[in-house]
C-alpha positions as CSV (number, residue, x, y, z in Angstrom):
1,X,20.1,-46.3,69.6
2,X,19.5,-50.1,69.5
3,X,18.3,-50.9,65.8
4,X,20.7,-48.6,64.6
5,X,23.0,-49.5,62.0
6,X,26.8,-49.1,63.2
7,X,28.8,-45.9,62.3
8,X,31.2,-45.4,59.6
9,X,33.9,-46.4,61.4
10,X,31.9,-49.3,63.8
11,X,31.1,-52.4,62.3
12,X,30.8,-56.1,63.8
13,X,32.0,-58.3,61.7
14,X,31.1,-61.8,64.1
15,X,33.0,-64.8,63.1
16,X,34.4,-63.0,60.4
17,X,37.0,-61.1,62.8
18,X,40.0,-62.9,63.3
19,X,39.9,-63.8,59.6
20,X,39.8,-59.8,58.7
21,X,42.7,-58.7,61.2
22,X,44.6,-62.1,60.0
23,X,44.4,-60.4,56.5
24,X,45.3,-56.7,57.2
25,X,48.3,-58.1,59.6
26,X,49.6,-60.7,56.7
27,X,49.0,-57.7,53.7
28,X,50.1,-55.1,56.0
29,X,47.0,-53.2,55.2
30,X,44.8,-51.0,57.3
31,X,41.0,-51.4,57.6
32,X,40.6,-48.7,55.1
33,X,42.9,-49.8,52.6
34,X,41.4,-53.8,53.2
35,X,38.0,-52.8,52.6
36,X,39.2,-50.5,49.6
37,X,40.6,-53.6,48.4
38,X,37.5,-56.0,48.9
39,X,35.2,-53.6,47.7
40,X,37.3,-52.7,44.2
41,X,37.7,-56.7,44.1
42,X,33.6,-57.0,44.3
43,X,32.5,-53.8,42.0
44,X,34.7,-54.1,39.5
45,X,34.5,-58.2,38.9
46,X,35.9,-58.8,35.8
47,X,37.6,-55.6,35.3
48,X,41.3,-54.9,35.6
49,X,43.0,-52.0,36.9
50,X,44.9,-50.2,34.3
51,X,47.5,-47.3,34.6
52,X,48.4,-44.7,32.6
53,X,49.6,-41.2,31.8
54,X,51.1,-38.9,29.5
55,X,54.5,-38.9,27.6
56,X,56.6,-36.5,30.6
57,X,54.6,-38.3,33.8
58,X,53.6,-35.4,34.9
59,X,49.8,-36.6,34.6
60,X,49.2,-40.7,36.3
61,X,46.1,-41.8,36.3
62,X,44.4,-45.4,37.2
63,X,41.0,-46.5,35.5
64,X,38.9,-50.2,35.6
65,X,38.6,-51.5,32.7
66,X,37.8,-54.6,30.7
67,X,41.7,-56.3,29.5
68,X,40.0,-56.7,26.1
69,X,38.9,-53.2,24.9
70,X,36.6,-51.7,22.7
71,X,38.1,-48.6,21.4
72,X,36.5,-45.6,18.9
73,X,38.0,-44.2,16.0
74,X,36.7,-40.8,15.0
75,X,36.8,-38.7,12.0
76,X,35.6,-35.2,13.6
77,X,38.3,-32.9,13.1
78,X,39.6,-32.5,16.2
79,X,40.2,-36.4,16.4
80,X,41.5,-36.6,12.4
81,X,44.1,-34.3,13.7
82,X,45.3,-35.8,17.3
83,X,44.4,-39.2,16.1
84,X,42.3,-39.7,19.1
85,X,41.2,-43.0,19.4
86,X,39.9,-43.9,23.3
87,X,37.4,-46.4,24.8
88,X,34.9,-44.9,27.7
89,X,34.1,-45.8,31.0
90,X,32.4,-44.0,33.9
91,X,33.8,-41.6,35.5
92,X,33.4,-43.8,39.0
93,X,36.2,-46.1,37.4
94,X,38.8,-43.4,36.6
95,X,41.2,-41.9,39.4
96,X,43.4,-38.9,38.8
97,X,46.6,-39.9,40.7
98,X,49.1,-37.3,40.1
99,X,49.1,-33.8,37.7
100,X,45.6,-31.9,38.1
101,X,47.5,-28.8,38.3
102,X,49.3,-29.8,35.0
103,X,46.3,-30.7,32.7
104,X,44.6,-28.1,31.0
105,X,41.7,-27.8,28.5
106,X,40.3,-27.2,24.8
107,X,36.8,-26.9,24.0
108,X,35.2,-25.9,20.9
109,X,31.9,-25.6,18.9
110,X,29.1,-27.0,21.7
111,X,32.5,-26.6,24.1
112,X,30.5,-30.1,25.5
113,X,33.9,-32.3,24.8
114,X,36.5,-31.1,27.2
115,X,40.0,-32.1,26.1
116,X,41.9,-32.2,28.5
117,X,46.0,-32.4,28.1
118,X,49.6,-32.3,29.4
119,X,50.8,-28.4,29.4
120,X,54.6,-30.2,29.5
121,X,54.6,-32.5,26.8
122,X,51.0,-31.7,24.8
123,X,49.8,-35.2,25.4
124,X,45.9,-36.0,25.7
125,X,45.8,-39.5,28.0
126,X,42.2,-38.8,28.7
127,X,39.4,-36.2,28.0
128,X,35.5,-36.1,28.4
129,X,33.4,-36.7,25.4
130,X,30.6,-35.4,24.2
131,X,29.4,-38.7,23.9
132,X,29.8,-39.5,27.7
133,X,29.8,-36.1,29.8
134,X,29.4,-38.4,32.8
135,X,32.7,-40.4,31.7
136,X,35.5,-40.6,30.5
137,X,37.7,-41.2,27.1
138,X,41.0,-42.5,27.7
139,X,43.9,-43.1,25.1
140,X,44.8,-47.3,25.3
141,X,47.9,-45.8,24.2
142,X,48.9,-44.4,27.1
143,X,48.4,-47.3,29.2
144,X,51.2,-49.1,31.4
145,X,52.2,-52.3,29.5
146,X,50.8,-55.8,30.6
147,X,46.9,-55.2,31.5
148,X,45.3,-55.0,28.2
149,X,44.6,-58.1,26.2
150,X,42.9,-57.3,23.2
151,X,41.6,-54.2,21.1
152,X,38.6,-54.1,19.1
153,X,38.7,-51.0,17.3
154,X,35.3,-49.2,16.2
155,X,35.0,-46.2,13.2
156,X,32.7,-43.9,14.1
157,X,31.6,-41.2,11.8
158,X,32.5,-38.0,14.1
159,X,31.9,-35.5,11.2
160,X,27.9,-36.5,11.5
161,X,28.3,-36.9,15.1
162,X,24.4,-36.3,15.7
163,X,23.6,-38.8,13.4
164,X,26.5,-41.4,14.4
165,X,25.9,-41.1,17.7
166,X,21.9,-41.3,17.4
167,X,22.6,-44.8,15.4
168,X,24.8,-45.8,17.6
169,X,22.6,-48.8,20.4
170,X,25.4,-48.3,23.1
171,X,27.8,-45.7,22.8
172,X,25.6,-43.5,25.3
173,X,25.5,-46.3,27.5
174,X,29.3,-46.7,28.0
175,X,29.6,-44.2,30.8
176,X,27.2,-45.9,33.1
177,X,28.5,-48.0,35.7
């Protein structure tokens, strides 16, 4: 099939080659994990990679982020009462590494918000909001140390959450990649 572009697993990379299998053999990588790495290196340009989980480490997680964050502070109830505060990304930039099988999950009134949480130590590292069903909210709190620079934190008026979030010019936004 001459026109054909190459298979997922054939690709020519012409003068390129020797400088590809010099990197793989010098990182000890395979082409997988090399191309993983070039491509996270491209799409997320100017992002970091932050970790993260709950208190036990039962649940690790990874997500891309900016180092200098912009983080909301709600009033709804349910955030009044966890003191949730969380900046959103898409849900293309967050990776589940370890605990599926330990989170579980509140909803209430639209059941739209899905908090999600440690069933060991009660923790909420990261939920969906209503806001951004296509993302996700993550606590900078439970980040690893030494990737976030700054924090800009946001009020938002949760308790008129129709109204705040229809005022809002990017809130909605913040889950797209």
């Amino acid at each position: 099939a001459q026109g054909q572009p190459p298979g997922p697993s054939v690709f020519d990379l012409g003068a390129q080659s020797g400088r590809w299998a010099a990197f793989q053999e010098r990182h000890r990588l395979s082409c997988e994990e090399a191309a993983r790495l070039l491509l996270d290196a491209y799409e997320y340009r100017g992002l970091v990679k932050h970790t993260g989980g709950c208190h036990c480490g039962a649940i690790r997680f990874e997500v891309w982020a900016s180092p200098d964050l912009h983080v909301f502070n709600c009033n709804c109830s349910i955030c009044t009462k966890k003191q949730n505060r969380h900046f959103i990304v898409p849900a293309s930039r967050f990776k589940l590494l370890k605990g599926a099988d330990n989170l579980t999950t509140y909803t209430f009134n639209t059941h739209h918000a899905q908090h999600t949480f440690c069933k060991t130590c009660g923790v909420q590292s990261f939920y969906t909001p209503r806001s951004n069903p296509d993302g996700y909210g993550i606590a900078p709190h439970c980040l690893d140390d030494g990737t976030v620079q700054t924090i800009v934190t946001e009020d938002i008026n949760g308790k008129e959450w129709e109204k705040a979030v229809k005022e809002h010019k990017t809130i909605r936004d913040m889950s797209k990649p």
